[in-house]
Backbone as CSV, one residue per row, in Angstrom:
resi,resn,N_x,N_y,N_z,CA_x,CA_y,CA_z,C_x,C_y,C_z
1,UNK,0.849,-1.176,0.000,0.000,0.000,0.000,0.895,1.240,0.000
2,UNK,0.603,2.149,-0.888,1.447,3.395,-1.068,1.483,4.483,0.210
3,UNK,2.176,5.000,0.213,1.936,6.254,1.546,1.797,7.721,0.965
4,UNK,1.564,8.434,1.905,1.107,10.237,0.934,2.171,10.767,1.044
5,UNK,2.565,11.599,0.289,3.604,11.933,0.094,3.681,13.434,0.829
6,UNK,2.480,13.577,2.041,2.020,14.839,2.195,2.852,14.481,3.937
7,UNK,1.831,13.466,4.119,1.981,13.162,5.924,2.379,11.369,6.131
8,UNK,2.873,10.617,5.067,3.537,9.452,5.044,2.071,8.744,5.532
9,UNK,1.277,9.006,5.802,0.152,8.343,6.368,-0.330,6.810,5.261
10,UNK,-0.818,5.333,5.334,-0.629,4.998,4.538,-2.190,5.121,3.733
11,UNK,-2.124,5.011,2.397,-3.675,5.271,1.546,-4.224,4.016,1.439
12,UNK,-5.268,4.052,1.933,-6.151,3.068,1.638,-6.607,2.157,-0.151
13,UNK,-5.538,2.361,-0.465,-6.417,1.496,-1.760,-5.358,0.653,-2.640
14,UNK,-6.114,-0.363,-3.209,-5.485,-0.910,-3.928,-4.505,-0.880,-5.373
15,UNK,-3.447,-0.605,-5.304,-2.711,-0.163,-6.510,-3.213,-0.730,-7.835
16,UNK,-3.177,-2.334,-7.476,-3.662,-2.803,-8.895,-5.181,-2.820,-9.442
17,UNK,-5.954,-1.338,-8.559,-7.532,-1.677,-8.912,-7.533,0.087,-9.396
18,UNK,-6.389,0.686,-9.299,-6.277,2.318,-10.075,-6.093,2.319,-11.405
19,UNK,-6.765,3.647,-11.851,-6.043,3.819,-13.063,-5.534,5.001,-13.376
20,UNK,-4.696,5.427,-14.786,-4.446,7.024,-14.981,-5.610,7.805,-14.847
21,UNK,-5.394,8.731,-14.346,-6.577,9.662,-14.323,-7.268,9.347,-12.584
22,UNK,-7.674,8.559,-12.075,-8.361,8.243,-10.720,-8.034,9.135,-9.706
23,UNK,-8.867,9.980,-8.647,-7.980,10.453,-8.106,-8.424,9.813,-6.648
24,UNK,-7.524,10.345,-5.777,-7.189,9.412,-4.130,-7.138,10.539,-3.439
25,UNK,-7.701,9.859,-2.436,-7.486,10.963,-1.454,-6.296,10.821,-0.058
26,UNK,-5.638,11.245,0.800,-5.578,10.811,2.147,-6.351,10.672,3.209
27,UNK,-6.624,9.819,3.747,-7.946,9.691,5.059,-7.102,10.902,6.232
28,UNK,-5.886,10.855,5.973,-5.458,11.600,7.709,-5.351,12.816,7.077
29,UNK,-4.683,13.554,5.858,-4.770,14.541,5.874,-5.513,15.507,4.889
30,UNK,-6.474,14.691,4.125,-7.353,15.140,3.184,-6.991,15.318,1.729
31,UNK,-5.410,15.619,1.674,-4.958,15.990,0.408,-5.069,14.672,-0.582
32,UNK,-5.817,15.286,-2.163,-5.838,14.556,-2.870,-5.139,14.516,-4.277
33,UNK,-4.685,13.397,-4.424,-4.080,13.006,-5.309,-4.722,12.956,-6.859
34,UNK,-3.893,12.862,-8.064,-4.512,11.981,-9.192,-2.973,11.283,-9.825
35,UNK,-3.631,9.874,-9.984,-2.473,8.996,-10.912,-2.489,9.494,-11.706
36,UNK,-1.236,9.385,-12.296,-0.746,9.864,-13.091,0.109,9.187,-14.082
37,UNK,0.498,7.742,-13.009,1.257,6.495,-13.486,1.018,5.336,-12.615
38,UNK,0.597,4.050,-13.564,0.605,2.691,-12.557,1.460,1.843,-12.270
39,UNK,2.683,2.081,-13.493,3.856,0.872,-13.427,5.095,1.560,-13.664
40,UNK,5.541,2.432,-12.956,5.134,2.418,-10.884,4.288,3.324,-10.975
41,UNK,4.150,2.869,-9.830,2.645,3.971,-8.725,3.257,5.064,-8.751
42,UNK,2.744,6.223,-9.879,3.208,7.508,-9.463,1.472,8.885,-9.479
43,UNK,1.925,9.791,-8.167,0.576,10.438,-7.593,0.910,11.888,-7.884
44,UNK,0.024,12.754,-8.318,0.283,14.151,-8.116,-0.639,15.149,-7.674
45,UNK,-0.112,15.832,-6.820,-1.034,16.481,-5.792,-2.026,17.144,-6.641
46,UNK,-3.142,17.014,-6.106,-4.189,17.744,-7.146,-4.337,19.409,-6.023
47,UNK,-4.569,20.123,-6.515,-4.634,21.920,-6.031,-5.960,21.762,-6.406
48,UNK,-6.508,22.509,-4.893,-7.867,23.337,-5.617,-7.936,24.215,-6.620
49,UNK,-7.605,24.747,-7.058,-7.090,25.650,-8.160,-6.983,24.929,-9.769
50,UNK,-7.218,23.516,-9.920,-7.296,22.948,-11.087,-8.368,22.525,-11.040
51,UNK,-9.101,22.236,-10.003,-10.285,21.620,-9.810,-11.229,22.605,-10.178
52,UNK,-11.076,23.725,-9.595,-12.035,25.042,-9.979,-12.129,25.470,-11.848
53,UNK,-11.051,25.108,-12.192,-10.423,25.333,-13.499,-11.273,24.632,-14.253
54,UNK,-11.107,22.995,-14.050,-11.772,21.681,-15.014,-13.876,22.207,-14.969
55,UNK,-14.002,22.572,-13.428,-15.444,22.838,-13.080,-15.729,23.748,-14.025
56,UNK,-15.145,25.350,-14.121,-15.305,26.275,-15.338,-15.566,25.803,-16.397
57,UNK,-14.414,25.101,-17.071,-14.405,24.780,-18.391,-15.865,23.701,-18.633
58,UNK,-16.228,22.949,-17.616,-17.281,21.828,-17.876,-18.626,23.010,-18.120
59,UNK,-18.253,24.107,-16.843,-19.597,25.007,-16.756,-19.760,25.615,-18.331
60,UNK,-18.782,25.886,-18.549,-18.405,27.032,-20.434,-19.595,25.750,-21.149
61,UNK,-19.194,24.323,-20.849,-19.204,23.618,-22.328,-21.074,23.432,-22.020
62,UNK,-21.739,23.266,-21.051,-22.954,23.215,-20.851,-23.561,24.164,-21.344
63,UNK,-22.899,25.765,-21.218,-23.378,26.899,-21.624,-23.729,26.730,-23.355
64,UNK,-22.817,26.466,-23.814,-22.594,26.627,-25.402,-23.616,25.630,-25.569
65,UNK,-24.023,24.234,-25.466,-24.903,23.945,-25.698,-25.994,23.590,-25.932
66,UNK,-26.813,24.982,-24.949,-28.235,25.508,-24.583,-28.402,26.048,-25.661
């Protein structure tokens, strides 16, 4: 089982049941991840600040096709 790379805490999930793109969270310190790679297990911190970003762009694409 992988650990966070935030607070070493270990993550609850199974490596071989992820995929690119999935994202994870930490149970102890909230920060979440997205794979990025499975062979090896590689994680990258996801920022609120991209999340707000992807939400915009989804909000834009609903707009355009009303």
């Amino acid at each position: 089982m992988p650990s966070c790379p935030e607070c070493d805490n270990l993550l609850d999930f199974d490596e071989d049941e992820v995929d690119e793109g999935d994202i994870v969270a930490c149970d102890e310190c909230g920060t979440e991840f997205e794979i990025v790679g499975t062979d090896p297990l590689e994680l990258a911190r996801v920022d609120d600040d991209e999340l707000d970003d992807e939400d915009d762009e989804f909000m834009d694409e609903e707009e355009e096709d009303e």
